[in-house]
Structures are given as C-alpha cells and as structure tokens.
Backbone atoms as SQL, in Angstrom:
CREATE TABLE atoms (id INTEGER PRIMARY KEY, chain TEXT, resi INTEGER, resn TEXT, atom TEXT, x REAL, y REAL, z REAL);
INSERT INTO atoms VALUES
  (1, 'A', 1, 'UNK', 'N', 231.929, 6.197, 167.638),
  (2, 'A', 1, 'UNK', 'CA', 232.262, 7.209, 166.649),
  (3, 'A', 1, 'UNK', 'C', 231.196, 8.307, 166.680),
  (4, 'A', 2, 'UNK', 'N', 231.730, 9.819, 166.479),
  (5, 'A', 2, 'UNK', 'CA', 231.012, 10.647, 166.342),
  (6, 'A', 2, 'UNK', 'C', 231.466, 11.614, 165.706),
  (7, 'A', 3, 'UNK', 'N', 230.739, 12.839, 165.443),
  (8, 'A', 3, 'UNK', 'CA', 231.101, 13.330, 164.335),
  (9, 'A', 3, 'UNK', 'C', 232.089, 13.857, 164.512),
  (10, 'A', 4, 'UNK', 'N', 232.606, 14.454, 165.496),
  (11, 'A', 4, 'UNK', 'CA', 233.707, 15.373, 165.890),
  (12, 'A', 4, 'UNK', 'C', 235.144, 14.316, 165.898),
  (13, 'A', 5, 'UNK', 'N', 234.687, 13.235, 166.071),
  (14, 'A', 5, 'UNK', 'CA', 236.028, 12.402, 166.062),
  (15, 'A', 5, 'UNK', 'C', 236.290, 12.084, 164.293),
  (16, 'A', 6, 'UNK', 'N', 235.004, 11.857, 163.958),
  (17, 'A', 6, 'UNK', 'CA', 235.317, 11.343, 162.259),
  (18, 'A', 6, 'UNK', 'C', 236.240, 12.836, 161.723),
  (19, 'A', 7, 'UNK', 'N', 235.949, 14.078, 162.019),
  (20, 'A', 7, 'UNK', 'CA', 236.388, 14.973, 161.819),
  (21, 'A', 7, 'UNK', 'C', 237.665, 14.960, 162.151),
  (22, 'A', 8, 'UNK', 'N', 238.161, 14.922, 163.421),
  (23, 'A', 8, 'UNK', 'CA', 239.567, 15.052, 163.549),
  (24, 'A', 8, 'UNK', 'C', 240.251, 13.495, 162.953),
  (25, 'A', 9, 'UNK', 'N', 240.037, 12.495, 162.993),
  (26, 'A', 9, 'UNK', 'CA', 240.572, 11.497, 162.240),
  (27, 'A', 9, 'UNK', 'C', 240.470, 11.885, 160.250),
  (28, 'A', 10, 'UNK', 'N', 239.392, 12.437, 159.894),
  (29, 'A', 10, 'UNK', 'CA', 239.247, 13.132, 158.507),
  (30, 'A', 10, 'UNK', 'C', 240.820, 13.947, 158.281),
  (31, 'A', 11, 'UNK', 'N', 240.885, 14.803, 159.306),
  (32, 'A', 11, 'UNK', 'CA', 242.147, 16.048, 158.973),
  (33, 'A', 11, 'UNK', 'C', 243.265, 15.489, 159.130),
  (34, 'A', 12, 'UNK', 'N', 243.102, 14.375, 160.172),
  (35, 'A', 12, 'UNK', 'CA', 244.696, 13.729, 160.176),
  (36, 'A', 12, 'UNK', 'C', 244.936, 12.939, 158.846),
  (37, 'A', 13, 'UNK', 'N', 243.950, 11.934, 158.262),
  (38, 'A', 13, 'UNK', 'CA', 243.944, 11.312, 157.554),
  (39, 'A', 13, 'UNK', 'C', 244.788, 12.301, 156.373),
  (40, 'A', 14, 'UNK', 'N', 243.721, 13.634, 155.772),
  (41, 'A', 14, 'UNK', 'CA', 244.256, 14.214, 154.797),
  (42, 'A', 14, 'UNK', 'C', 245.175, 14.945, 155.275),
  (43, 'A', 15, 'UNK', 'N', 245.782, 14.975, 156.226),
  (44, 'A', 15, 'UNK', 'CA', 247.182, 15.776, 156.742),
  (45, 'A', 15, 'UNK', 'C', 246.655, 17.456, 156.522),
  (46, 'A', 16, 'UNK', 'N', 245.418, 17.397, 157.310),
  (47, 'A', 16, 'UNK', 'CA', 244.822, 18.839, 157.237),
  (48, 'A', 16, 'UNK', 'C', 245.804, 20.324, 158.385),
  (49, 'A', 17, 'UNK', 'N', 245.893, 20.935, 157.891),
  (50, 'A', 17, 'UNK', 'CA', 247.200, 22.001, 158.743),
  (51, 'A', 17, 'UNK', 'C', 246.422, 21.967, 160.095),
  (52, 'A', 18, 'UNK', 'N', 247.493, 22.128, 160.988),
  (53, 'A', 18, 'UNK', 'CA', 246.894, 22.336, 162.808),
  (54, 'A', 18, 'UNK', 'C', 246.494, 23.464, 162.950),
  (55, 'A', 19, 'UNK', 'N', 245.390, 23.688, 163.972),
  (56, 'A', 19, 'UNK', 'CA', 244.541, 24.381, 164.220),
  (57, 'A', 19, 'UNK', 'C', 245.530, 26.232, 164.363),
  (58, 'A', 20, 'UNK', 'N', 246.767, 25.797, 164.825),
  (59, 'A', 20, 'UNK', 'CA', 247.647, 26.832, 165.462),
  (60, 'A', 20, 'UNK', 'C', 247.946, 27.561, 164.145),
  (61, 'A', 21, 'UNK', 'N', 248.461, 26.535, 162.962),
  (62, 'A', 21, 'UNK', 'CA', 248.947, 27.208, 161.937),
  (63, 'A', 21, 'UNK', 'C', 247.986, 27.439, 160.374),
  (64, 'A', 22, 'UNK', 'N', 246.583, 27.223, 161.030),
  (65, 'A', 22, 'UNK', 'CA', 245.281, 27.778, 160.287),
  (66, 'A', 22, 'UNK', 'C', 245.262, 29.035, 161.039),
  (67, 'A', 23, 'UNK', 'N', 245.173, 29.322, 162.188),
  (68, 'A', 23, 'UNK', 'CA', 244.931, 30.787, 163.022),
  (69, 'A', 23, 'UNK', 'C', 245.938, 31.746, 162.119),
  (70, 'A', 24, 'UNK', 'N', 246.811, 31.333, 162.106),
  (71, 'A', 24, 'UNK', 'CA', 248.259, 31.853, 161.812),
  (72, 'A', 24, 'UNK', 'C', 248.173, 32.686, 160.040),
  (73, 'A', 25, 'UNK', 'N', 247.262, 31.750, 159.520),
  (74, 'A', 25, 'UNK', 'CA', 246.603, 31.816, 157.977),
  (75, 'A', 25, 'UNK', 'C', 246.034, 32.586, 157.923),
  (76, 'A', 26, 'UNK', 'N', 245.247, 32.743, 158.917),
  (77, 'A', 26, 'UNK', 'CA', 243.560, 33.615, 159.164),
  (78, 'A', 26, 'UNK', 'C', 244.020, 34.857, 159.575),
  (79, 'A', 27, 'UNK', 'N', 245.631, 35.314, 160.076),
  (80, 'A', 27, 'UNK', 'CA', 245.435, 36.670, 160.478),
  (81, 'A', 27, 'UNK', 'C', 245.555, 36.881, 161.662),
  (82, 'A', 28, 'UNK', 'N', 245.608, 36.070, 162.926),
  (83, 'A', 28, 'UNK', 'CA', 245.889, 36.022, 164.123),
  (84, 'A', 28, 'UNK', 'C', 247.267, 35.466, 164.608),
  (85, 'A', 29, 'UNK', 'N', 247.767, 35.817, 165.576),
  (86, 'A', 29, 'UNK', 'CA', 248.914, 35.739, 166.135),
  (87, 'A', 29, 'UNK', 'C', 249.095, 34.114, 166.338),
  (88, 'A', 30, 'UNK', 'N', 249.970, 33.729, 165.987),
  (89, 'A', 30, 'UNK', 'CA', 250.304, 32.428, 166.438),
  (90, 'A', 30, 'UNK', 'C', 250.158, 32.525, 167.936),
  (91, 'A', 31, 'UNK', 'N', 249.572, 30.610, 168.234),
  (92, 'A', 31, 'UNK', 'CA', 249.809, 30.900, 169.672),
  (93, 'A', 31, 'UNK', 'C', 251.176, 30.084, 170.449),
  (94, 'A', 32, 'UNK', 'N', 252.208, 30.431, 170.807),
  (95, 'A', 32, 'UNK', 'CA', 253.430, 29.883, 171.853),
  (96, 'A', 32, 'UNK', 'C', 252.877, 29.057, 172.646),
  (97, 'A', 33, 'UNK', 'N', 251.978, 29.350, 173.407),
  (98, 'A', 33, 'UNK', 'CA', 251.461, 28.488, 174.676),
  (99, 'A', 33, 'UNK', 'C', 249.645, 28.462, 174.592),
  (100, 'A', 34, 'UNK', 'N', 249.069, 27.540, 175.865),
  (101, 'A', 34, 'UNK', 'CA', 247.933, 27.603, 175.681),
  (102, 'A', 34, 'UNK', 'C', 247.492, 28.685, 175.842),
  (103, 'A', 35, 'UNK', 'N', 247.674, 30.152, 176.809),
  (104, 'A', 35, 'UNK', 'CA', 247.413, 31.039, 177.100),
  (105, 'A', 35, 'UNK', 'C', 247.123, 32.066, 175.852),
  (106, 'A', 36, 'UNK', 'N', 248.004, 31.914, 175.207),
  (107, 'A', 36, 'UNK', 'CA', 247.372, 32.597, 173.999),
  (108, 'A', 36, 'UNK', 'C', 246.528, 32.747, 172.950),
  (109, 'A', 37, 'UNK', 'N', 245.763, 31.385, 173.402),
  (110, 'A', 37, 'UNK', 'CA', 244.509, 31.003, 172.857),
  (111, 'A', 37, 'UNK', 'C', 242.760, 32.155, 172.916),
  (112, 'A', 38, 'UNK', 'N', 243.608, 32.435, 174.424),
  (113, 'A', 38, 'UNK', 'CA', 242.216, 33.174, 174.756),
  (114, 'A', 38, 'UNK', 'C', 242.229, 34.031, 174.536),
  (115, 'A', 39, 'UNK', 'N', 242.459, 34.905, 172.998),
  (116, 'A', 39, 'UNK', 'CA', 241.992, 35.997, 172.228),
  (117, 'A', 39, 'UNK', 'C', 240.519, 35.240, 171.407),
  (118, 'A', 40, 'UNK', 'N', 240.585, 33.611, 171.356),
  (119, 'A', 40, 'UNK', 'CA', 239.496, 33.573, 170.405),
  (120, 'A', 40, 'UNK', 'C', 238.297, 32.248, 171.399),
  (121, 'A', 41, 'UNK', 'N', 239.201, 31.848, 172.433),
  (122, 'A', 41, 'UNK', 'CA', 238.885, 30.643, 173.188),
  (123, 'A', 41, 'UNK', 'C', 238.801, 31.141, 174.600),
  (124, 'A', 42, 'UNK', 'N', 237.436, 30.686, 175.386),
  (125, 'A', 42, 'UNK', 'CA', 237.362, 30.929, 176.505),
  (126, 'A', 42, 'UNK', 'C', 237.997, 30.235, 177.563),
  (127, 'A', 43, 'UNK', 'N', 238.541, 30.654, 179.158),
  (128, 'A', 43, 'UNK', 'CA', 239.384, 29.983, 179.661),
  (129, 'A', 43, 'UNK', 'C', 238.884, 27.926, 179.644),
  (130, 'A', 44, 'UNK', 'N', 237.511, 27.926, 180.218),
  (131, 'A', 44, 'UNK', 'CA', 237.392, 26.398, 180.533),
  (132, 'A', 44, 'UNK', 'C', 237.790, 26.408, 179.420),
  (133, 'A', 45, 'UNK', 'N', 237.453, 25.977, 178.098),
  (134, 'A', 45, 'UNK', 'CA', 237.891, 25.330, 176.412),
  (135, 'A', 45, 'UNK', 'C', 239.408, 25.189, 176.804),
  (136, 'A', 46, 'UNK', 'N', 240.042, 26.352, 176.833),
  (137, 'A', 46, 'UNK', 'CA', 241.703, 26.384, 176.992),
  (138, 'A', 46, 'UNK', 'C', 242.295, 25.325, 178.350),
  (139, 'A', 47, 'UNK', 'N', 241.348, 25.307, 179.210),
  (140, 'A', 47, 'UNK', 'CA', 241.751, 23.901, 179.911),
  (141, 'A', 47, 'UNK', 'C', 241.711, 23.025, 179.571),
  (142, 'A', 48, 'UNK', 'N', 240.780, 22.852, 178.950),
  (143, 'A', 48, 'UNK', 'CA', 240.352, 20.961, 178.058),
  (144, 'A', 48, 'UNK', 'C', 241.004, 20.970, 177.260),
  (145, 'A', 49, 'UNK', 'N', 241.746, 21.976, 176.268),
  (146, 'A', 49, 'UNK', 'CA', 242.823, 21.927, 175.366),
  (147, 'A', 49, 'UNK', 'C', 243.917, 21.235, 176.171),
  (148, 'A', 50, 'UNK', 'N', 244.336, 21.709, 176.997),
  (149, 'A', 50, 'UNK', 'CA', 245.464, 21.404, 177.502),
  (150, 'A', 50, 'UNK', 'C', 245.769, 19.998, 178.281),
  (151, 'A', 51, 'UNK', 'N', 243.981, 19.604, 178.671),
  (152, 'A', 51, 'UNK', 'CA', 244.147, 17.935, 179.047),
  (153, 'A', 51, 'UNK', 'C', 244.136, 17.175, 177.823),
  (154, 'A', 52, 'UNK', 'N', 243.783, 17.618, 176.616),
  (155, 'A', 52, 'UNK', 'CA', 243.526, 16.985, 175.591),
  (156, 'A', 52, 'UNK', 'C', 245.231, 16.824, 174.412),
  (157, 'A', 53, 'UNK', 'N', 245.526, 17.731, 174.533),
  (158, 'A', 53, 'UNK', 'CA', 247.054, 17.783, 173.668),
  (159, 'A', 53, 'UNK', 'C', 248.362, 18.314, 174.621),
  (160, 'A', 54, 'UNK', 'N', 249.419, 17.794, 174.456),
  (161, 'A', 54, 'UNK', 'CA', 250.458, 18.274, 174.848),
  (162, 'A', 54, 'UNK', 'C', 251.072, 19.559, 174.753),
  (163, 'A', 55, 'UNK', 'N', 250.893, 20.441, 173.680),
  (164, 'A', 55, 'UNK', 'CA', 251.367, 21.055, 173.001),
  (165, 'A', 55, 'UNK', 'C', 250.397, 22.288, 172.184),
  (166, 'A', 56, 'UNK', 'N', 250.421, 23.253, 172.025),
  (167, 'A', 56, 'UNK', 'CA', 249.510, 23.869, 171.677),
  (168, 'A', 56, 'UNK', 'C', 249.781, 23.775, 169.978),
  (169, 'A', 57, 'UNK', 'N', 250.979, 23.227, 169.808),
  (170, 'A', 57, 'UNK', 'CA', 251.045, 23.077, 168.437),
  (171, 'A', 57, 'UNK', 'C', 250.601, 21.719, 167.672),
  (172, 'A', 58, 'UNK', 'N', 249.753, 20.866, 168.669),
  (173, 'A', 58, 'UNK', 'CA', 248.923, 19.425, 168.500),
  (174, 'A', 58, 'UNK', 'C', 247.558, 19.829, 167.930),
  (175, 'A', 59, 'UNK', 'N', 246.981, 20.761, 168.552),
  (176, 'A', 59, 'UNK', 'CA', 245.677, 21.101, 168.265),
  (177, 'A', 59, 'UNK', 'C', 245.201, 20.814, 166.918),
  (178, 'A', 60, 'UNK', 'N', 244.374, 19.868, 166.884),
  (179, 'A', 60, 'UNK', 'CA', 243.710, 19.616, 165.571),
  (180, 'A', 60, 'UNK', 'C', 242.759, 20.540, 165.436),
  (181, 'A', 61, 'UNK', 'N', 243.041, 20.951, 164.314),
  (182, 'A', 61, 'UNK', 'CA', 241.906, 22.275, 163.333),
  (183, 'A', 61, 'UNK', 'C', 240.273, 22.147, 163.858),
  (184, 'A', 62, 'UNK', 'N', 240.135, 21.122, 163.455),
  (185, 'A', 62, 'UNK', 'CA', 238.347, 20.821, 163.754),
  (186, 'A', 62, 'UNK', 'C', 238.210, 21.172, 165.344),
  (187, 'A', 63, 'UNK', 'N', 238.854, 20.484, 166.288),
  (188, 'A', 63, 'UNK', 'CA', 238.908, 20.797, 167.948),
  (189, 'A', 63, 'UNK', 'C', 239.091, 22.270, 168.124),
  (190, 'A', 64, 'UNK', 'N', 240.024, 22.869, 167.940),
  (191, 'A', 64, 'UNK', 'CA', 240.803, 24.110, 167.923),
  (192, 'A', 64, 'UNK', 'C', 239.947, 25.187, 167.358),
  (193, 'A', 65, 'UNK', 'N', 238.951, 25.278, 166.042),
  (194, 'A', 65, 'UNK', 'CA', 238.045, 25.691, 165.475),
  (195, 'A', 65, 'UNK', 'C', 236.540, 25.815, 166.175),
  (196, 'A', 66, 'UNK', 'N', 236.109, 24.329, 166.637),
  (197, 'A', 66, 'UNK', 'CA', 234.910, 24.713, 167.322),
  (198, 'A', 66, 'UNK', 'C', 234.527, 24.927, 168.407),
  (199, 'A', 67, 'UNK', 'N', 236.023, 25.446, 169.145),
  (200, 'A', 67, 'UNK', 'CA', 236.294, 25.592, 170.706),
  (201, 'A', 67, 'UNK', 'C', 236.137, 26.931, 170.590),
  (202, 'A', 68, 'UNK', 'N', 236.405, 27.773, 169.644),
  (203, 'A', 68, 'UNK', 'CA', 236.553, 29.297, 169.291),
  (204, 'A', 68, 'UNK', 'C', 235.159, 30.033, 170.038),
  (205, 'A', 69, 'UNK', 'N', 235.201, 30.956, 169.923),
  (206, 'A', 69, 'UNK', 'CA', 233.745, 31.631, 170.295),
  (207, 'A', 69, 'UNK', 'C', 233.506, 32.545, 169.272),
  (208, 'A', 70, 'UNK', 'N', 231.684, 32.123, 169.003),
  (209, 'A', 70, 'UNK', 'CA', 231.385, 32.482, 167.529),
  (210, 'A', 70, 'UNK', 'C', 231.356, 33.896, 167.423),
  (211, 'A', 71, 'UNK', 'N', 231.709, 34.540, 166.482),
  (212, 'A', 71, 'UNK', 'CA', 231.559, 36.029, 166.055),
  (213, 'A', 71, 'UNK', 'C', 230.433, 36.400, 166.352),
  (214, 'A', 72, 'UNK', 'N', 230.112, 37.686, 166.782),
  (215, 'A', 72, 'UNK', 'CA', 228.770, 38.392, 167.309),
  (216, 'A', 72, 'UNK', 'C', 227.599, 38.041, 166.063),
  (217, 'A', 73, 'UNK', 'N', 226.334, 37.769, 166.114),
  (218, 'A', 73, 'UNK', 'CA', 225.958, 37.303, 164.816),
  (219, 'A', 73, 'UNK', 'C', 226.192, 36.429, 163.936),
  (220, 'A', 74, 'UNK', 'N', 227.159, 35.180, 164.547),
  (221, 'A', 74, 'UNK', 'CA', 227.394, 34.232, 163.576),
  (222, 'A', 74, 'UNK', 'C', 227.594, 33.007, 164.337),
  (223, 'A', 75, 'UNK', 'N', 227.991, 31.981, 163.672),
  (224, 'A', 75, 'UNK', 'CA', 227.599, 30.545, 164.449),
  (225, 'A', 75, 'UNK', 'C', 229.059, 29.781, 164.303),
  (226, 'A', 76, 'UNK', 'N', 229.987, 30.816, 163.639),
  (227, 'A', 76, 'UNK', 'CA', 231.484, 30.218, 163.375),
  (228, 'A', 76, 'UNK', 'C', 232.503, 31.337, 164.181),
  (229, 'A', 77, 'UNK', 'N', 233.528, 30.811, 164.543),
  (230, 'A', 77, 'UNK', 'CA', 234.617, 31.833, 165.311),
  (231, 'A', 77, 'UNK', 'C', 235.289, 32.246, 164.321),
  (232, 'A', 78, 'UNK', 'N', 236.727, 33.063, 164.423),
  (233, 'A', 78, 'UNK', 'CA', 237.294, 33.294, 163.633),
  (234, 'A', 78, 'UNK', 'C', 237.702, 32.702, 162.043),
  (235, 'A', 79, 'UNK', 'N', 238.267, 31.737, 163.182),
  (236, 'A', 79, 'UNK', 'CA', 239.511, 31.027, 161.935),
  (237, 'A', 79, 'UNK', 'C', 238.010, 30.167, 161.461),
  (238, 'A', 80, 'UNK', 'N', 237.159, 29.498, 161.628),
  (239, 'A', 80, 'UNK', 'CA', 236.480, 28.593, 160.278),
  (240, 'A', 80, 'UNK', 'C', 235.984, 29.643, 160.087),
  (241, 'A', 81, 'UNK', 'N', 235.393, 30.892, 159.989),
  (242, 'A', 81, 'UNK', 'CA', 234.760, 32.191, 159.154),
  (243, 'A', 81, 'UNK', 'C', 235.483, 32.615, 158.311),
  (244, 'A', 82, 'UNK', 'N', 237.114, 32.396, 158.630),
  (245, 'A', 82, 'UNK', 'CA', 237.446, 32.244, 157.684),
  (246, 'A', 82, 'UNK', 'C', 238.178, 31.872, 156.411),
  (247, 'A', 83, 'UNK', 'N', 237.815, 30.136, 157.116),
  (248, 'A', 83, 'UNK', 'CA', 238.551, 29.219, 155.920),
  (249, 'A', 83, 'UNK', 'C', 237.092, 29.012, 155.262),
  (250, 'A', 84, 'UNK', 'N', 235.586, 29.632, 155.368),
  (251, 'A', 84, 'UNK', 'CA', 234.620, 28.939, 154.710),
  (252, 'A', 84, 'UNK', 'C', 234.901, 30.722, 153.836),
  (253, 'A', 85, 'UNK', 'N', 235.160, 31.805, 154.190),
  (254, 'A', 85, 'UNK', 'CA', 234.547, 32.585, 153.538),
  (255, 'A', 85, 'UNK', 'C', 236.031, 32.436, 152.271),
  (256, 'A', 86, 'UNK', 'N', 237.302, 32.055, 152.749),
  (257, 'A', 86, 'UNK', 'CA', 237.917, 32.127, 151.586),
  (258, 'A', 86, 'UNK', 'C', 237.806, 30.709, 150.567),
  (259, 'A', 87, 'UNK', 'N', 237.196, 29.934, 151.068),
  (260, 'A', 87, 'UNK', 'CA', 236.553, 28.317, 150.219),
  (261, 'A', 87, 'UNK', 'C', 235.324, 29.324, 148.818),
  (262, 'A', 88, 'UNK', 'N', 234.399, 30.316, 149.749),
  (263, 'A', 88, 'UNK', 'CA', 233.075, 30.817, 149.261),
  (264, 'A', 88, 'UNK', 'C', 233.997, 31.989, 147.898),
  (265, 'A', 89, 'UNK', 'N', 235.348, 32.077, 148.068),
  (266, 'A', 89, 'UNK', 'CA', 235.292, 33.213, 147.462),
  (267, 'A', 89, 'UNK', 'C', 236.276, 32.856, 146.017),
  (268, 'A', 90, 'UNK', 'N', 236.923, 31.507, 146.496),
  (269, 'A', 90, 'UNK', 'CA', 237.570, 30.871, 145.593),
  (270, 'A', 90, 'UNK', 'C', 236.299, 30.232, 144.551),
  (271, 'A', 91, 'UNK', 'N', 235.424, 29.519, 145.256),
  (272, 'A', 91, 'UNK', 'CA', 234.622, 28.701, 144.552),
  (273, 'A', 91, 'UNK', 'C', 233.834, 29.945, 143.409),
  (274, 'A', 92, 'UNK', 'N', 233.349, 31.389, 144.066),
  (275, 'A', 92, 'UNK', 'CA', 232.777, 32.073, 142.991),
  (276, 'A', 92, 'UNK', 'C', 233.168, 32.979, 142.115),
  (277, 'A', 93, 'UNK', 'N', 234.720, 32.775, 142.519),
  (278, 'A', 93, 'UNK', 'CA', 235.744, 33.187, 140.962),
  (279, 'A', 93, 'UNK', 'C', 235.819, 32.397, 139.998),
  (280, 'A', 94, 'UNK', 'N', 235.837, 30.829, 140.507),
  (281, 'A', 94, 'UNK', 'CA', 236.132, 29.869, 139.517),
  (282, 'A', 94, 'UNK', 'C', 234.652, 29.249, 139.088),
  (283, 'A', 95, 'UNK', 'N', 233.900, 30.166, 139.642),
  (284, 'A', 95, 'UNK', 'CA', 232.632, 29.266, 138.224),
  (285, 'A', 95, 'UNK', 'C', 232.218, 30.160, 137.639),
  (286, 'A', 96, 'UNK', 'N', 232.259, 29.821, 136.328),
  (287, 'A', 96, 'UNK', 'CA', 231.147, 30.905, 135.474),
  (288, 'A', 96, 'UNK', 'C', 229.829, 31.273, 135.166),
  (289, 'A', 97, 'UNK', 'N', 229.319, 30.227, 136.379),
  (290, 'A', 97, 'UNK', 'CA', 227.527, 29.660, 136.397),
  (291, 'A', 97, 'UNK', 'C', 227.444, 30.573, 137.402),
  (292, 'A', 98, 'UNK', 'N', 228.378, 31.146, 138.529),
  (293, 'A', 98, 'UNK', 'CA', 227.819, 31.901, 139.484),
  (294, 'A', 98, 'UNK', 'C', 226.459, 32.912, 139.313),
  (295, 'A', 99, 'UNK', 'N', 225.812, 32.673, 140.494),
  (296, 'A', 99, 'UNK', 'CA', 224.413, 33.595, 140.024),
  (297, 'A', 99, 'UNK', 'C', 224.350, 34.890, 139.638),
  (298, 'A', 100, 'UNK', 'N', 225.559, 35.556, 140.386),
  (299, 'A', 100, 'UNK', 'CA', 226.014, 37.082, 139.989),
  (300, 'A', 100, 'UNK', 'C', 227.143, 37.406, 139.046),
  (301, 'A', 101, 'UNK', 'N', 227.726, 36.298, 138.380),
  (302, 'A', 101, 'UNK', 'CA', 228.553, 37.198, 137.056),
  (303, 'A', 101, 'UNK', 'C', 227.555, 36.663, 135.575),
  (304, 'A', 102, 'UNK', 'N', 226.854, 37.630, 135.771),
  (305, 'A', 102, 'UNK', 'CA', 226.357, 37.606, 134.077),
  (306, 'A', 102, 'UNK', 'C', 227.182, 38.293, 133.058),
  (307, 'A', 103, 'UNK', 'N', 227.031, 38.523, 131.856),
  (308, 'A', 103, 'UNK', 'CA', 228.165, 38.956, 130.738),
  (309, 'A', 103, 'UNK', 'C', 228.694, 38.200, 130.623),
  (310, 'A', 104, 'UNK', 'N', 229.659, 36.799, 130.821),
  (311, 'A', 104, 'UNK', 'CA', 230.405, 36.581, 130.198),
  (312, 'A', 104, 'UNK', 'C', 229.685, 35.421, 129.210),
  (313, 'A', 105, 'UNK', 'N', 231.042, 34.673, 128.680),
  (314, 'A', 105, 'UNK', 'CA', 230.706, 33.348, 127.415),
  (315, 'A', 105, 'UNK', 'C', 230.134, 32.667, 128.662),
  (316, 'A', 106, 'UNK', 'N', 229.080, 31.799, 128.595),
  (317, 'A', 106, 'UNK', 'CA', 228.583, 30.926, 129.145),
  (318, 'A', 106, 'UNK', 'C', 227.387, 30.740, 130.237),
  (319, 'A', 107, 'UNK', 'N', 227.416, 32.518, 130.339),
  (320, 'A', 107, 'UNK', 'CA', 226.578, 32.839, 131.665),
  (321, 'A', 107, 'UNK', 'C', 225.463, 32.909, 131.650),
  (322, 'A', 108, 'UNK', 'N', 224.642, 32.211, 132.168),
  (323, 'A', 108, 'UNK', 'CA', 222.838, 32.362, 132.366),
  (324, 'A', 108, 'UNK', 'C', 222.425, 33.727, 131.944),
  (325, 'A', 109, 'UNK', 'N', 221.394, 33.401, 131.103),
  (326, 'A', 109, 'UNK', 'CA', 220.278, 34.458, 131.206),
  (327, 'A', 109, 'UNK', 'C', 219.065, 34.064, 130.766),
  (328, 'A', 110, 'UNK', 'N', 217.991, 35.324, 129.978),
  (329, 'A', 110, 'UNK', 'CA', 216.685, 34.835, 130.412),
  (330, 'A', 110, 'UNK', 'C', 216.688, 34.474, 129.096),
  (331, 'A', 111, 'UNK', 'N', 215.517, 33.914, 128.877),
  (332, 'A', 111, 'UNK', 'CA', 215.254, 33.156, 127.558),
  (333, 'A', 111, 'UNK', 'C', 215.820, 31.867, 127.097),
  (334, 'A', 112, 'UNK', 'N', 215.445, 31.150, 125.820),
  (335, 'A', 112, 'UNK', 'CA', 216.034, 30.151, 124.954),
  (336, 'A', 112, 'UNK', 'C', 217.332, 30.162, 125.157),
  (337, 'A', 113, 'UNK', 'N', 218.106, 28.645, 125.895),
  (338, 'A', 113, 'UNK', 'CA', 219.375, 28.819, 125.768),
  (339, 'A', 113, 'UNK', 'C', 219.327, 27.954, 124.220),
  (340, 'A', 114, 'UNK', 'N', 220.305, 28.612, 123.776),
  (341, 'A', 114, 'UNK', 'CA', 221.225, 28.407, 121.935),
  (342, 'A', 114, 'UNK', 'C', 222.304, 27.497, 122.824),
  (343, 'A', 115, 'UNK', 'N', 222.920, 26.082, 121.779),
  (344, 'A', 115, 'UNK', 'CA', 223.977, 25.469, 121.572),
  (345, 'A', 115, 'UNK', 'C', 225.129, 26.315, 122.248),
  (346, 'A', 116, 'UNK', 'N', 224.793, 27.858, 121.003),
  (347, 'A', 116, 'UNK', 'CA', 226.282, 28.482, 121.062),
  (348, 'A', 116, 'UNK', 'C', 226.758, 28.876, 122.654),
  (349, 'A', 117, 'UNK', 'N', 225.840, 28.923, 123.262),
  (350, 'A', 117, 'UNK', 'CA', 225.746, 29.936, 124.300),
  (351, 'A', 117, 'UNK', 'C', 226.534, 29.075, 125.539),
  (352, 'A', 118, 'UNK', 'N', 227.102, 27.295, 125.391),
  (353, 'A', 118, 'UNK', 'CA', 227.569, 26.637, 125.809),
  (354, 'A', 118, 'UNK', 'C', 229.244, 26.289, 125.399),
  (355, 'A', 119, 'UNK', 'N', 229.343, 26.884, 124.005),
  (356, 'A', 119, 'UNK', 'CA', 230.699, 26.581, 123.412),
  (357, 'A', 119, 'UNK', 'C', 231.458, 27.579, 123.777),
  (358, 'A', 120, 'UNK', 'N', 232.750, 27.415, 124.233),
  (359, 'A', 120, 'UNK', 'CA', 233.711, 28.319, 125.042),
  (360, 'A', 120, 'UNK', 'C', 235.290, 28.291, 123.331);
C-alpha cells in the first residue's frame, strides 16, 4: 500500500467523480479519447494512462490529477487548482471566524472578548 493507491481506492470507496468528468467541472473540454488529454498531460503520462485504464472515461481523479502538469508557479495542474481553490472558497464563505471578514456578529477582534460577542 501506498499513498497513491489508498487515494484511488479512497475515491472509489466514496464514489469520488472520474478524473474526465472533474476536468469537465473545472472548465476544460471533456476528453473523447486519450489524445485529448494532452492539453493538460504530457505524451509519456498519456501512455501509462492508456496501459493503466481502458477507457479514458476510467481515469480515477487522484491518477488523472497528478499526471497533469503543474501550472507555471505552482505544484498543482489544472483541475486539483481547481477543486482546492473552489474547497478554499467555499470553506471562507461559510465561516465567520475567517481571518478577513471582520464586522460581522461573531467576528474576532482586538480586546476582551464579552459573552455577547458569541451569541448569534
């Protein structure tokens, strides 16, 4: 066992969407065949895809994701840049502790926190 396998057994387990129809999420063209991979995947990767799954519509997310080639300046390819940046953007709408929305009921600031300053 290793991590990349706990990973793709993880996504199957939770019936995580295939790598083809996360791209598809993210803004990029579905891909028909393996060939159409290589807008985000270099040719060798797109070979080992193809000894590895039947189908370009098999591709497990985690495989399919870290086969990508990372954005200029970054350490993630497309599609996980951006299933983390829309995870990052959900998570700091829905808290009210976020470090940057001050003003509202509940929100940090400086001084003595009061009881009240917790009751919604």
């Amino acid at each position: 066992m290793d991590l990349m396998s706990i990973n793709i057994h993880r996504g199957r387990d939770h019936a995580i969407a295939t790598y083809n129809s996360m791209r598809e999420a993210c803004g990029l063209r579905r891909a028909v065949n393996f060939d159409d991979l290589s807008d985000q995947i270099i040719p060798p990767l797109i070979n080992r895809l193809k000894d590895l799954y039947k189908s370009v519509e098999d591709i497990d997310l985690f495989a399919g994701g870290m086969s990508e080639t990372p954005l200029d300046g970054g350490l993630l390819g497309w599609t996980f840049t951006c299933i983390v940046g829309d995870q990052y953007t959900r998570l700091r709408k829905a808290d009210r502790f976020f470090y940057d929305l001050g003003g509202q009921t509940g929100s940090f600031r400086e001084g003595k926190a009061e009881i009240t300053d917790f009751l919604i």
